[in-house]
MDTraj code that builds the backbone (N, CA, C; nanometers):
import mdtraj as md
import numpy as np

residues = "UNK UNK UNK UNK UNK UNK UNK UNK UNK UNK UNK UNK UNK UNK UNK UNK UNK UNK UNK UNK UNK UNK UNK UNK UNK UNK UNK UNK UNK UNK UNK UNK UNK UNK UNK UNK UNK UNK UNK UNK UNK UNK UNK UNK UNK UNK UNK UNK UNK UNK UNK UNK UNK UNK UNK UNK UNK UNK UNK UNK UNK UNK UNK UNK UNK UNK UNK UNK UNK UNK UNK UNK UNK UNK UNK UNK UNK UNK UNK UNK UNK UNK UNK UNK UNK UNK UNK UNK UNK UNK UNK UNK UNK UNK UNK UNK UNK UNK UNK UNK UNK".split()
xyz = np.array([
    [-10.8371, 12.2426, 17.4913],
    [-10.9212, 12.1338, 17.5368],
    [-10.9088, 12.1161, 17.6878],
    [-10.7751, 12.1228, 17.7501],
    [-10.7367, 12.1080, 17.8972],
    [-10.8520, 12.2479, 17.9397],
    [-10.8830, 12.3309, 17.9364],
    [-10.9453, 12.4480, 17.9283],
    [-11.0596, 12.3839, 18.0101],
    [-11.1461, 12.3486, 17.9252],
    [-11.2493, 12.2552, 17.9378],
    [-11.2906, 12.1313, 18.0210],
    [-11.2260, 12.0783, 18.0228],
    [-11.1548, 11.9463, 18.0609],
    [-11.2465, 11.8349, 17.9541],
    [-11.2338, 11.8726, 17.8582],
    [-11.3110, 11.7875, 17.7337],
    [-11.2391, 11.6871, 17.7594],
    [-11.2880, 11.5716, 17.6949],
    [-11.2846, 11.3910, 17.6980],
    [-11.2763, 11.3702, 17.5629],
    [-11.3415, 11.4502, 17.5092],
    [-11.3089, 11.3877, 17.3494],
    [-11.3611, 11.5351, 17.2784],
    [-11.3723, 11.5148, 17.1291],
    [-11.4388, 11.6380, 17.0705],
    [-11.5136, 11.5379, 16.9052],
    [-11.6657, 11.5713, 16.9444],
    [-11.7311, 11.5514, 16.8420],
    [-11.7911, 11.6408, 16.7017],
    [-11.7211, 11.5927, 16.5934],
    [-11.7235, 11.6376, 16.4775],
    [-11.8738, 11.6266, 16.3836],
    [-11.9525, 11.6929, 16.3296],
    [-12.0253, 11.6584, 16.2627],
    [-12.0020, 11.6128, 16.1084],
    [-12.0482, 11.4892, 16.0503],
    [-11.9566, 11.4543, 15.9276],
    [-12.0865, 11.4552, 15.8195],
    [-12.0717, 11.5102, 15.7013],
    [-12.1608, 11.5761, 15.6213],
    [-12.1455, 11.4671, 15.4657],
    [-12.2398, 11.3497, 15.5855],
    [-12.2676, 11.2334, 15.4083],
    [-12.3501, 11.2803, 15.3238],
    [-12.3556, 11.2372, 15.1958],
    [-12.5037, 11.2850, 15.1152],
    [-12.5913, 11.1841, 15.1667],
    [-12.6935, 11.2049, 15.1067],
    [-12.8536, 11.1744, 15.1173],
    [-12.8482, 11.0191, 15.1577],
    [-12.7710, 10.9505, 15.0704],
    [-12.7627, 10.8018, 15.0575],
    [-12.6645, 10.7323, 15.1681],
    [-12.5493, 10.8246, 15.2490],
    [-12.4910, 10.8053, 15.3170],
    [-12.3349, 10.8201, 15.2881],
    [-12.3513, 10.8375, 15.1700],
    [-12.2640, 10.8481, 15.0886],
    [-12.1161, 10.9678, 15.1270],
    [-12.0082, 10.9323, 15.1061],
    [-11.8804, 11.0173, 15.1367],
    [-11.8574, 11.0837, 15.0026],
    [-11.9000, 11.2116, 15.0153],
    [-11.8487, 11.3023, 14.8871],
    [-11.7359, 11.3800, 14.9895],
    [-11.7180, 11.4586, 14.9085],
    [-11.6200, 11.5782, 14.8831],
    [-11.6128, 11.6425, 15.0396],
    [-11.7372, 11.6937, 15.0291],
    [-11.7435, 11.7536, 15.1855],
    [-11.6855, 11.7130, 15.2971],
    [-11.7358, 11.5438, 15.3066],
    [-11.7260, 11.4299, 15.4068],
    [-11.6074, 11.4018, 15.4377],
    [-11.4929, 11.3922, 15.2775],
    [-11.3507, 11.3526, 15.3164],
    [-11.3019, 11.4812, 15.3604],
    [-11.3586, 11.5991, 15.3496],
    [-11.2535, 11.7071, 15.3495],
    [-11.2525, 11.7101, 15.5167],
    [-11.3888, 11.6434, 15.5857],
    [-11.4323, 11.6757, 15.7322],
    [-11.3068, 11.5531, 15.7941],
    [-11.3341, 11.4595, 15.7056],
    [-11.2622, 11.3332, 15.7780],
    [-11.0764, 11.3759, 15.7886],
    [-11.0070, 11.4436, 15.6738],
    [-10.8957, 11.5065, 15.6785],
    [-10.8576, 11.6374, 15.7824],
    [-10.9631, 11.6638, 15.7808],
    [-10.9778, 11.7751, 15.9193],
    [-10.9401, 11.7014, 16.0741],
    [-11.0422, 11.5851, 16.0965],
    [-11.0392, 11.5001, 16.2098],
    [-10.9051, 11.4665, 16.2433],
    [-10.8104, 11.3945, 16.1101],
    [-10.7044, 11.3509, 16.1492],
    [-10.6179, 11.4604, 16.1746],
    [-10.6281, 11.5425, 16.0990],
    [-10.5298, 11.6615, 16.1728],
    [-10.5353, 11.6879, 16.3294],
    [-10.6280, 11.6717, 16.3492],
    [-10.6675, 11.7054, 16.4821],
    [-10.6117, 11.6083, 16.5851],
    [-10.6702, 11.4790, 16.5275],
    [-10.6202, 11.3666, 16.6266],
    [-10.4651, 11.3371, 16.6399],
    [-10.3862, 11.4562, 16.5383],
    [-10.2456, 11.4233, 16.5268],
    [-10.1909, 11.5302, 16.6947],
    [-10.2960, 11.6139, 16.7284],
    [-10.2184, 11.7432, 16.7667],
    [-10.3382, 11.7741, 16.9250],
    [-10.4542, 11.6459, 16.9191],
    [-10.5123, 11.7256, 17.0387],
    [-10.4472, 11.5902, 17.1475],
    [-10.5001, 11.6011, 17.2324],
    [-10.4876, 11.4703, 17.3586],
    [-10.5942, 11.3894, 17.3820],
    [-10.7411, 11.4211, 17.2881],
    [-10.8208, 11.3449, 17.3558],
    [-10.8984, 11.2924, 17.2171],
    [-10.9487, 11.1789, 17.1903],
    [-11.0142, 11.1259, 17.0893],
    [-11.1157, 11.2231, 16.9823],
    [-11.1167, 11.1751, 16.8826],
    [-11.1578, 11.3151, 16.8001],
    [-11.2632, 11.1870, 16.7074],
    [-11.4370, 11.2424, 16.7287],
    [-11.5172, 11.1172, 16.6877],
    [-11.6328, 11.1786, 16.6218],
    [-11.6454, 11.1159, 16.4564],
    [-11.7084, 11.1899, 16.4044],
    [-11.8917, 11.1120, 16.3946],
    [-11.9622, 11.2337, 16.3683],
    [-12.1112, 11.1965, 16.3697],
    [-12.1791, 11.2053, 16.2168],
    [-12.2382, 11.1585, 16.1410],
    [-12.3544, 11.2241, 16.0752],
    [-12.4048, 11.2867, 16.0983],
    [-12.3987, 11.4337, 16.0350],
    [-12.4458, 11.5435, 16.0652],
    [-12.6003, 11.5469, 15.9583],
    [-12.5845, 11.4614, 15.8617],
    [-12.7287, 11.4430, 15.7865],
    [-12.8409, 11.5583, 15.8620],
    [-12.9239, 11.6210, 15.7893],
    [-13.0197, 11.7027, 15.8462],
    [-13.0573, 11.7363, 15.9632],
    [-12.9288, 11.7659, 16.0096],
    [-12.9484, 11.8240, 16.1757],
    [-12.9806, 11.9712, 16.1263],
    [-12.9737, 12.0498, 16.0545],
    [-12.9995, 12.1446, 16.0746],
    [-13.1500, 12.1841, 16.0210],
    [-13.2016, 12.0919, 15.9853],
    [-13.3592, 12.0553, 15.8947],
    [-13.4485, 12.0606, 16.0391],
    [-13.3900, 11.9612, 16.0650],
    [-13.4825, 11.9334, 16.2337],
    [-13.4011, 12.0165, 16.3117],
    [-13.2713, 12.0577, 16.3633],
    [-13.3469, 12.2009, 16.4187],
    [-13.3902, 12.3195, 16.3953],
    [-13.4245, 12.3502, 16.2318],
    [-13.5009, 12.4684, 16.1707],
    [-13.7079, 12.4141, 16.2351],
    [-13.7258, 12.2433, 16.2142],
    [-13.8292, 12.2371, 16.2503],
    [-13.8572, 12.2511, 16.4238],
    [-13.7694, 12.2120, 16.4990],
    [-13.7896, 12.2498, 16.6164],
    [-13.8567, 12.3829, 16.6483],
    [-13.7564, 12.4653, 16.5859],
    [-13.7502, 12.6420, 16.6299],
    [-13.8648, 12.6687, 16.5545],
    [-13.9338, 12.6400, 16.4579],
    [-14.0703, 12.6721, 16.3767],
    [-14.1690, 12.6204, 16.4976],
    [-14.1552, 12.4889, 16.5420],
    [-14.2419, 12.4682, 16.6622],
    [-14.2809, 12.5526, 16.7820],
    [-14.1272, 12.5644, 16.8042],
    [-14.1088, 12.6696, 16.9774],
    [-14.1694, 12.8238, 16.8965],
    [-14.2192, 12.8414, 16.7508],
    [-14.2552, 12.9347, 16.6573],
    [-14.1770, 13.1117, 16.7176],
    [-14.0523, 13.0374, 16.6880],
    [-13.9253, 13.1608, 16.7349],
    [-13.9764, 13.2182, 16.5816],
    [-13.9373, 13.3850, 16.6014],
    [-13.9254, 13.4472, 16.4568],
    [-13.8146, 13.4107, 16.3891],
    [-13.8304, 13.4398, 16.2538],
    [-13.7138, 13.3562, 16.1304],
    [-13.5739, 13.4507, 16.1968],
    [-13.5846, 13.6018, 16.2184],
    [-13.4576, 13.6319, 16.2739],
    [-13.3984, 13.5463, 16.4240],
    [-13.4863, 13.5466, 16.5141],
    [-13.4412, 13.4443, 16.5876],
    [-13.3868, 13.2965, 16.6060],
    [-13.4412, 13.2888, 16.4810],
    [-13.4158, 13.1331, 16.4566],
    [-13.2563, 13.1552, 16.3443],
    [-13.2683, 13.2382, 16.2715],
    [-13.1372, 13.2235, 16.2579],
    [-13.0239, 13.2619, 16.3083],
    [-13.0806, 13.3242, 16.4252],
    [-12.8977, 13.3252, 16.5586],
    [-12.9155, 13.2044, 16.6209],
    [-12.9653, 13.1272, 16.6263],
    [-12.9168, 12.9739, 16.7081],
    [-12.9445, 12.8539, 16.6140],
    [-13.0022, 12.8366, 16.5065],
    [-13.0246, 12.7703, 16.4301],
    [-12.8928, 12.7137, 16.4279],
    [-12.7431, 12.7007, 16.4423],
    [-12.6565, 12.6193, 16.3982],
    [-12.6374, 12.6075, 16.5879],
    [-12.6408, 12.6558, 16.6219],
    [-12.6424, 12.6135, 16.7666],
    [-12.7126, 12.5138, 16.8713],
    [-12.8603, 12.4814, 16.7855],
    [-12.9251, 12.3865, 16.7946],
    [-12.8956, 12.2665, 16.7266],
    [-12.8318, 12.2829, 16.5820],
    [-12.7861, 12.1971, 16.4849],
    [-12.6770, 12.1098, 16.6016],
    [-12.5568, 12.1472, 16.6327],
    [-12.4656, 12.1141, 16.7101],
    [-12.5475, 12.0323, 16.8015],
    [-12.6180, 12.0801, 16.9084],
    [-12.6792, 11.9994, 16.9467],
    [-12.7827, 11.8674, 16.9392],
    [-12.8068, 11.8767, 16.8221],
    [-12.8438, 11.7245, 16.7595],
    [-12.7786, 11.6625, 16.7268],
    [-12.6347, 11.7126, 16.7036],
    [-12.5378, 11.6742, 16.6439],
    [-12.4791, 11.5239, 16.7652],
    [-12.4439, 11.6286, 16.8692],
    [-12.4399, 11.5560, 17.0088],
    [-12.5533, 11.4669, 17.0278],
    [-12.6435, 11.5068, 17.0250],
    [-12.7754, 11.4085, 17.0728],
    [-12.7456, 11.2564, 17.0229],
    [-12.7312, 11.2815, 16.8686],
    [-12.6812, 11.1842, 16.7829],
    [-12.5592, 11.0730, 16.8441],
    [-12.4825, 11.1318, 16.8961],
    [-12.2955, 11.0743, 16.9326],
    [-12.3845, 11.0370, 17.0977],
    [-12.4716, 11.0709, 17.1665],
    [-12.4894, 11.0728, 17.2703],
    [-12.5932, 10.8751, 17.2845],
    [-12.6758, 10.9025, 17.2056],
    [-12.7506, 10.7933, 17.1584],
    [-12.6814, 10.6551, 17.1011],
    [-12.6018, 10.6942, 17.0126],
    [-12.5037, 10.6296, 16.9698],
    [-12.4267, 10.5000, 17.0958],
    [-12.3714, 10.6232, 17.1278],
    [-12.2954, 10.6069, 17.2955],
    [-12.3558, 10.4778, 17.3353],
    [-12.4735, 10.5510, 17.4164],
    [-12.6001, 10.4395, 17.5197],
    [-12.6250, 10.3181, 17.4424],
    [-12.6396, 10.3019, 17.2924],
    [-12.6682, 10.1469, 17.1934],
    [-12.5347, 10.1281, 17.1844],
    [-12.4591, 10.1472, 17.1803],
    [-12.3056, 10.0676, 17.2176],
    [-12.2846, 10.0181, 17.3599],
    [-12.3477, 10.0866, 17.4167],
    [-12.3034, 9.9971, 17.5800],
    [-12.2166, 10.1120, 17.6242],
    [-12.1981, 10.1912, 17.6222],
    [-12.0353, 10.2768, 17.6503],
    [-11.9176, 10.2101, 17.6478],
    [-11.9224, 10.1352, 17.5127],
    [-11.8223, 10.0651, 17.5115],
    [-11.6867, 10.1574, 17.4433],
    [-11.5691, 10.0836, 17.4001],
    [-11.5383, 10.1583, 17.2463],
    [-11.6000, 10.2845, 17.1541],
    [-11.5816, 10.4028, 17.1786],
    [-11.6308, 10.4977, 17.1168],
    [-11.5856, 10.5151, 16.9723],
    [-11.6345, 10.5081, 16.8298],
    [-11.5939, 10.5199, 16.7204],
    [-11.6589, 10.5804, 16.6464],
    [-11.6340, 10.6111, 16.4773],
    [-11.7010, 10.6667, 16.3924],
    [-11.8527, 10.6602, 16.3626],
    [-11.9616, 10.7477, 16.3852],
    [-12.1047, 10.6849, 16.4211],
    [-12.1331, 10.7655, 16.2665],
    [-12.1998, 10.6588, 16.1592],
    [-12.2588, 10.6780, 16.0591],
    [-12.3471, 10.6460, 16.0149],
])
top = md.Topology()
chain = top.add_chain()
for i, resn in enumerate(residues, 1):
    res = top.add_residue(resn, chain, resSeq=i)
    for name in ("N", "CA", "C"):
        top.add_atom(name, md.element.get_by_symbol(name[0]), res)
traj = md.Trajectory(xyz[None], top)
């Protein structure tokens, strides 16, 4: 992370449909704390809910071919991912950064 000089590291957290914490979600949230036991900088998770839906529809827009779209398709995902934690951010005020669900 010093590498970088990251500030924090945002997680994408994988609710179901309803918002709901299955299986997936705790296994992401047990991941986080490991992390927050062992990195130096805040570890803050997002709803990852259909980020990768909307950026499959993006890349159908920018009408990339399906092979193209699937080498960045999770690379764009990530980045909504952020967009998400980024938005978040700005309607908090930059206050307190926490779990955005």
């Amino acid at each position: 992370m010093r590498d970088f000089d990251a500030e924090r590291l945002i997680l994408g957290l994988p609710l179901g449909p309803e918002g709901e914490v299955g299986r997936p979600a705790r296994s992401v949230q047990a991941f986080a704390e490991r992390l927050r036991a062992v990195l130096p900088v805040p570890v803050e998770l997002v709803d990852e809910s259909y980020s990768t839906v909307e950026a499959e529809e993006v890349l159908l827009r920018a009408d990339l071919s399906r092979a193209r779209r699937k080498q960045v398709v999770d690379r764009l995902a990530a980045a909504v991912i952020l967009r998400r934690w980024l938005d978040a951010e700005a309607v908090r005020g930059r206050g307190q950064p926490q779990d955005v669900k």
